[in-house]
C-alpha positions in Angstrom: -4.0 21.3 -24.1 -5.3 23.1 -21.3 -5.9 21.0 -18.5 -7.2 23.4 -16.0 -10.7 23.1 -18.5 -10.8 20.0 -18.3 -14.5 19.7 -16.0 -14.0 17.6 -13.7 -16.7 18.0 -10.6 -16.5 17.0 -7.2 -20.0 16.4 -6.0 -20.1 14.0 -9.6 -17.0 12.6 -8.2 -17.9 11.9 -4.8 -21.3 10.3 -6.2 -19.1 7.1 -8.2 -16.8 7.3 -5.2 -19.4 6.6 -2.6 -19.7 2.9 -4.2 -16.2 2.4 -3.8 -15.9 3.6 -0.1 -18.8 1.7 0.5 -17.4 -1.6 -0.6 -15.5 -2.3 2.2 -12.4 -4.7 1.3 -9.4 -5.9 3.6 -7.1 -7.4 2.8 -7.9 -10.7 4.5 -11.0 -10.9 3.7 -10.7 -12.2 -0.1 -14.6 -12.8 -0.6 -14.8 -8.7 -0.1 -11.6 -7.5 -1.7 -13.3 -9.2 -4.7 -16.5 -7.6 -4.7 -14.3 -4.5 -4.5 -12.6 -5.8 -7.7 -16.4 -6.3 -9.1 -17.0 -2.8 -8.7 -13.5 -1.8 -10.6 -13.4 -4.2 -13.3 -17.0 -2.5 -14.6 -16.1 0.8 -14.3 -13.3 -0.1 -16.6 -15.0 -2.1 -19.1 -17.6 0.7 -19.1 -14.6 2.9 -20.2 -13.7 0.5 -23.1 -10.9 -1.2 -21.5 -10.2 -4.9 -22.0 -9.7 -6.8 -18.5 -8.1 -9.7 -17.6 -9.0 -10.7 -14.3 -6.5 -12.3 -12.6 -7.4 -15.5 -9.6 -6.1 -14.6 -6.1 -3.6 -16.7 -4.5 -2.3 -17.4 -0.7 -6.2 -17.2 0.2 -6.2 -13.2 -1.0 -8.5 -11.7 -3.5 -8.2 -11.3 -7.6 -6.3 -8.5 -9.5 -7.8 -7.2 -12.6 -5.5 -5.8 -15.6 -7.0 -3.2 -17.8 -5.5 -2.0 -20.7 -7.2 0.8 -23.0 -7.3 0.7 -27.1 -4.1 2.7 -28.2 -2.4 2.4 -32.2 0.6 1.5 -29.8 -1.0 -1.7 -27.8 1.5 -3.9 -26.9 4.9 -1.1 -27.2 6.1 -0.1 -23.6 4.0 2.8 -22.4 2.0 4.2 -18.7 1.3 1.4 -16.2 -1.0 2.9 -13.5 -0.5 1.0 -10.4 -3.0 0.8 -7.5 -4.3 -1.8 -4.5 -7.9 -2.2 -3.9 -7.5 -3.8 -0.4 -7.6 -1.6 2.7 -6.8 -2.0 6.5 -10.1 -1.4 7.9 -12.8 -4.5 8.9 -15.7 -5.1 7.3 -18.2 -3.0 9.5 -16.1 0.2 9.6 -18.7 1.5 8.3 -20.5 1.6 11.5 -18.7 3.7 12.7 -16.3 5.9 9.6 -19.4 6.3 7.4 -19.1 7.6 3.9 -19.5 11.1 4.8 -18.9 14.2 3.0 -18.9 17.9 5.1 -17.8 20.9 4.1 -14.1 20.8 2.4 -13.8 16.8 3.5 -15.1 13.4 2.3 -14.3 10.5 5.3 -15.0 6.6 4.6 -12.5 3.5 5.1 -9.6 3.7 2.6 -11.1 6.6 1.0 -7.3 8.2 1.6 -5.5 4.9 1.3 -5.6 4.3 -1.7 -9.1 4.2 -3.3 -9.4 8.2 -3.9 -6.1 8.3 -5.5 -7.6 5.0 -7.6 -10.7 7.0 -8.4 -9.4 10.0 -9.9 -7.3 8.2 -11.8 -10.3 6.7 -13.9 -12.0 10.1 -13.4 -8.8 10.7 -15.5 -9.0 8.9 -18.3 -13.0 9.6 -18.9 -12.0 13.1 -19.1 -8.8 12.8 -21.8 -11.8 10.7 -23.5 -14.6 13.1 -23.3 -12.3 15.6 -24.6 -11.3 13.3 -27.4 -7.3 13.6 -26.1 -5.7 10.2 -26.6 -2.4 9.4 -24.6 0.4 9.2 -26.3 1.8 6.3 -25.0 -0.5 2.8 -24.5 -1.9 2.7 -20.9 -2.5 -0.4 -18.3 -4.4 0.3 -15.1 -3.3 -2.4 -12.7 -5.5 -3.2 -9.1 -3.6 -5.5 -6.7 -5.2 -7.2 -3.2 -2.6 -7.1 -0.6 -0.5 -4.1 -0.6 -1.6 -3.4 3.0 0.6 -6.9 4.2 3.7 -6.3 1.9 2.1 -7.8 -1.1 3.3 -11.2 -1.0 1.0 -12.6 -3.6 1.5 -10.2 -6.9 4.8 -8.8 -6.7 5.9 -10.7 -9.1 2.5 -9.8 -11.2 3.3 -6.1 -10.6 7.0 -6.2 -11.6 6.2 -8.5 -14.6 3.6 -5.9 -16.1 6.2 -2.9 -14.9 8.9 -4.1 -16.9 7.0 -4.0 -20.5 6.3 -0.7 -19.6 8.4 2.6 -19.6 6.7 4.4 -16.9 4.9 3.5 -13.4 2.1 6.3 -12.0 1.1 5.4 -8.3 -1.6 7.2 -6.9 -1.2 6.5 -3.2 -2.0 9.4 -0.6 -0.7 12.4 -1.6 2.4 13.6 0.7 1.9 16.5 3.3 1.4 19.9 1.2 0.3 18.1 -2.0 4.1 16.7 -2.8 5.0 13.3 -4.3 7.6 10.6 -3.5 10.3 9.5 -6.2 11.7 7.1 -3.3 10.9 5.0 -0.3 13.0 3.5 2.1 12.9 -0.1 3.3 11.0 -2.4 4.9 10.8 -5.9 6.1 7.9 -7.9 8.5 8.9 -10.7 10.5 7.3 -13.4 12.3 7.8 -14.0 15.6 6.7 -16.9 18.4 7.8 -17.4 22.0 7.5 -21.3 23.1 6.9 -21.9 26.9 6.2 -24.7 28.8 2.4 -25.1 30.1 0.9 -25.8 33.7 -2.2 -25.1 35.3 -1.8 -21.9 36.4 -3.9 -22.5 39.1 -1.7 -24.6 41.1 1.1 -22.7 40.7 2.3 -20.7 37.4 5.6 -21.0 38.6 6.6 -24.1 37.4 5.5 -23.4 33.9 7.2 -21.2 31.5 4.9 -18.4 30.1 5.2 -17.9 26.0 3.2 -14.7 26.8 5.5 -13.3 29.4 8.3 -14.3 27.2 6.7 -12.3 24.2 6.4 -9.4 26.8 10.0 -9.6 27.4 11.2 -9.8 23.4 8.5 -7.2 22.5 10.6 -4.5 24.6 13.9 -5.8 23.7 12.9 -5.9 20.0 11.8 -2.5 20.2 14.6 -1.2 22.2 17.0 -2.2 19.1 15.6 1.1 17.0 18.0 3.2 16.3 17.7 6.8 13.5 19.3 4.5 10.1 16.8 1.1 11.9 13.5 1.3 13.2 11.3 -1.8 15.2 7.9 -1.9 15.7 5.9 -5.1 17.3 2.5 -5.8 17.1 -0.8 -7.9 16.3 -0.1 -10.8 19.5 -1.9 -13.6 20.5 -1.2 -15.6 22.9 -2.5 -18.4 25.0 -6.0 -20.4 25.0 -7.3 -20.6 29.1 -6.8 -18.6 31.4 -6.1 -21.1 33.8 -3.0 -22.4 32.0 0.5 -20.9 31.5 0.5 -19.8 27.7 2.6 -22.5 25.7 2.7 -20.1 22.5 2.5 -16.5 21.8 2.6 -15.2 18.2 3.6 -11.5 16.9 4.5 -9.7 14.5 7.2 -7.4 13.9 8.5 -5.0 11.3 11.3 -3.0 10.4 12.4 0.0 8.6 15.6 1.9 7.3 16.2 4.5 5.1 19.5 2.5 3.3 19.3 -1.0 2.1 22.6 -1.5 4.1 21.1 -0.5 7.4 17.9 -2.5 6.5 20.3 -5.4 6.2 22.4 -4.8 9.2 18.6 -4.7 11.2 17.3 -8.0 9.8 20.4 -10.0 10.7 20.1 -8.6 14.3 16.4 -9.6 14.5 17.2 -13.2 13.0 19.8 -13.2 15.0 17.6 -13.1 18.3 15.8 -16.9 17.1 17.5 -19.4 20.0 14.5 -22.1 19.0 16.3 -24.6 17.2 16.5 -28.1 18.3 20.2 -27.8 19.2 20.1 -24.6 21.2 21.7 -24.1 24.3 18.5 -21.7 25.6 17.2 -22.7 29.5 13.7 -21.6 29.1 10.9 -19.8 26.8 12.3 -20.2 23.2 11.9 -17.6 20.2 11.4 -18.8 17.0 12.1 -15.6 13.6 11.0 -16.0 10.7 11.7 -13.7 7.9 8.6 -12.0 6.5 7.9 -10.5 3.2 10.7 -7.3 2.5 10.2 -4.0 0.3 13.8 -3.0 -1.2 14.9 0.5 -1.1 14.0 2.6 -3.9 16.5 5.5 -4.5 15.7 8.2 -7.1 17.7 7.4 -10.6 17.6 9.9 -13.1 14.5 8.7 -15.0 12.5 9.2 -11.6 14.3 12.9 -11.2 13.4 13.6 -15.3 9.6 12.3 -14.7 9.1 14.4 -11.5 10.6 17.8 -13.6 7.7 16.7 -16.4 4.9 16.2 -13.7 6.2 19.2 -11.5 5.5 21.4 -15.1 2.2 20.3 -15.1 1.7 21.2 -11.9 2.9 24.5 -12.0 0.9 25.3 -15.2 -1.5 24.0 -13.0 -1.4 26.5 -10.3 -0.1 23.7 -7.6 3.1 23.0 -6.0 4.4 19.3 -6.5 7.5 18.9 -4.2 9.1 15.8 -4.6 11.0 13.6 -1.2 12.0 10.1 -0.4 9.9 8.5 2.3 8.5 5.7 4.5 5.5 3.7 4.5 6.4 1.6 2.0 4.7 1.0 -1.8 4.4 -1.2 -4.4 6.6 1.8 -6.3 9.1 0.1 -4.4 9.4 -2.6 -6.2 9.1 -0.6 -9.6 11.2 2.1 -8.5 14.4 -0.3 -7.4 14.0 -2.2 -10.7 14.9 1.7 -12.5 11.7 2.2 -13.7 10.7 5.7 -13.8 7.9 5.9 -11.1 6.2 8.7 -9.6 4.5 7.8 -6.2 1.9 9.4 -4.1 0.2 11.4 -6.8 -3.5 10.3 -5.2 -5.6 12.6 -3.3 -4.4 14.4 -0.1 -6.2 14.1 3.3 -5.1 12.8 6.6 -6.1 10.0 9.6 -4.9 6.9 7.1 -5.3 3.7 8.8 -7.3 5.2 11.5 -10.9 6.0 12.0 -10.4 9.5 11.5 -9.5 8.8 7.6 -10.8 11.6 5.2 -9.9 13.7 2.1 -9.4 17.1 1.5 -12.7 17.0 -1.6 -10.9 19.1 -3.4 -7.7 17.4 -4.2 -9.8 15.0 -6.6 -10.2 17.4 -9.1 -6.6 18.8 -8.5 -4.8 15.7 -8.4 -7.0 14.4 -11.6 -6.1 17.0 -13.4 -2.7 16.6 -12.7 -3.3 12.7 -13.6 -4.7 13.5 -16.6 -1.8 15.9 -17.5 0.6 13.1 -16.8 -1.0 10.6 -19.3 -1.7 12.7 -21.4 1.8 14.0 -22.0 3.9 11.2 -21.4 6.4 9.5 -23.8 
């Protein structure tokens, strides 16, 4: 099958996106993520999927499980693998507007991931308009928190990943159009400094301030990065009045390497750094770590290598380049990808500004990366 006929249209493409983009879901916000998850799981049942919609838990939103009709249901075959949760507020929109001009589309998570999401369904409407049946049964599985590590369906995602052969994840494409068979590391860790209060105005001096304290770690936490390690703090609160010495200051922190080793080398030395126990020796503000939710390293085995060669012949019967590189950021591939499944990350739409108010599409890329999609699930098995 040609591919490159398949007609798919942008301006039809960006008129069912617009819904989407204009759902705004983070990840915190569980009553929006699941309107969000309204949206998807009738779009899929309009398709002729069967849903299962899955309760929410640690105060986060639903997943929803689709799987498609296939002579095959229930032998190992394409698990698509998406999150519906973004990092933007609710009222974004204010101010990052659906907006489509010229060769770009912008809109809160329109990049990250809910373009790549899009065309993925976009996908599948075409192989069925053009009576093309995948070869291999198909699942389609949304998630809720991938933007916070995913601590509440990782163990949903690897359960549906391992009664399947192959794992598609269409999260921002890489720069040029490429895809990522790996992903290094990451772990998030919770920090909080513990002072002593006084009124700070009688004199702040005799108090000890947790928000100085965090001042202090942040820069010494920071300071530890090194090329295999990185550290990064952020999102601090501290204190209640202004006229009293903080007694608590809360951050958080997070950590990336590109080998598990150096990963694990990083977190002992960040654990290490926790002097709040009852028994400790420390004269003054106290630091309390706590270990966070961690992404493994996902390395490239040979099934990733051999699905990349198949989608990379699409491609080039497609007329685009598909370049394949490990990478950071972090996925729910990685959890797929470390388990030896064959995964194939990043194959979503390209663009730039994710996670910022600049976040757009290149338009284009929707029908590119679709077909490509559509090539893929068409073809595996």
């Amino acid at each position: 099958m040609d591919f490159n006929q398949l007609p798919f249209n942008v301006e039809s493409m960006l008129k069912g996106l617009k819904p989407w983009i204009e759902c705004e879901s983070p990840t915190y916000d569980a009553a929006a993520v699941n309107r969000m998850v309204d949206i998807v799981s009738y779009d899929l049942v309009a398709m002729g999927a069967t849903i299962e919609r899955i309760p929410g838990r640690l105060g986060l939103g639903d997943s929803v499980r689709a799987c498609f009709p296939h002579p095959d249901a229930g032998k190992p075959g394409i698990l698509v693998s998406g999150h519906l949760d973004t990092v933007h507020p609710v009222g974004t929109l204010d101010v990052l507007p659906f907006k489509h001009d010229g060769s770009k589309c912008w809109g809160p998570g329109i990049q990250d991931m809910k373009g790549g999401n899009y065309l993925t369904l976009e996908a599948i409407r075409q192989l069925k308009a053009a009576g093309t049946e995948t070869r291999l049964p198909l699942t389609i599985l949304f998630t809720p928190d991938e933007e916070i590590g995913t601590p509440a369906t990782r163990e949903l995602i690897e359960a549906t990943a391992s009664a399947n052969k192959f794992v598609l994840v269409p999260e921002p494409a890489t720069k040029g159009g490429g895809v990522v068979w790996g992903r290094y590391a990451i772990a998030r860790f919770n920090l909080e400094t513990i002072g002593q209060p006084v009124h700070a105005g009688v004199d702040p001096r005799l108090g000890q301030s947790a928000v100085k304290e965090m001042a202090r770690r942040i820069i010494e936490i920071e300071d530890m990065t090194t090329d295999d390690c990185t550290f990064s703090v952020s999102v601090i609160n501290g204190g209640q009045w202004v006229n009293c010495v903080a007694s608590s200051c809360n951050a958080q922190a997070l950590s990336m390497a590109k080998k598990q080793s150096d990963l694990d080398d990083g977190v002992a030395r960040l654990l290490s750094l926790d002097n709040s126990s009852e028994d400790s020796k420390a004269d003054g503000p106290r630091l309390r770590v706590e270990r966070g939710v961690t992404r493994p390293v996902w390395e490239p085995n040979d099934a990733c290598k051999a699905l990349h060669k198949h989608a990379a012949a699409i491609a080039k019967d497609l007329g685009q380049p598909l370049e394949a590189s490990m990478a950071g950021g972090g996925s729910d591939g990685n959890f797929t990808g470390a388990m030896g499944i064959a995964t194939l990350d990043s194959l979503g739409v390209m663009g730039a500004g994710l996670h910022t108010l600049n976040e757009h599409i290149e338009v284009d890329s929707l029908v590119d990366r679709g077909k490509l999609m559509a090539g893929l699930l068409a073809t595996l098995q």
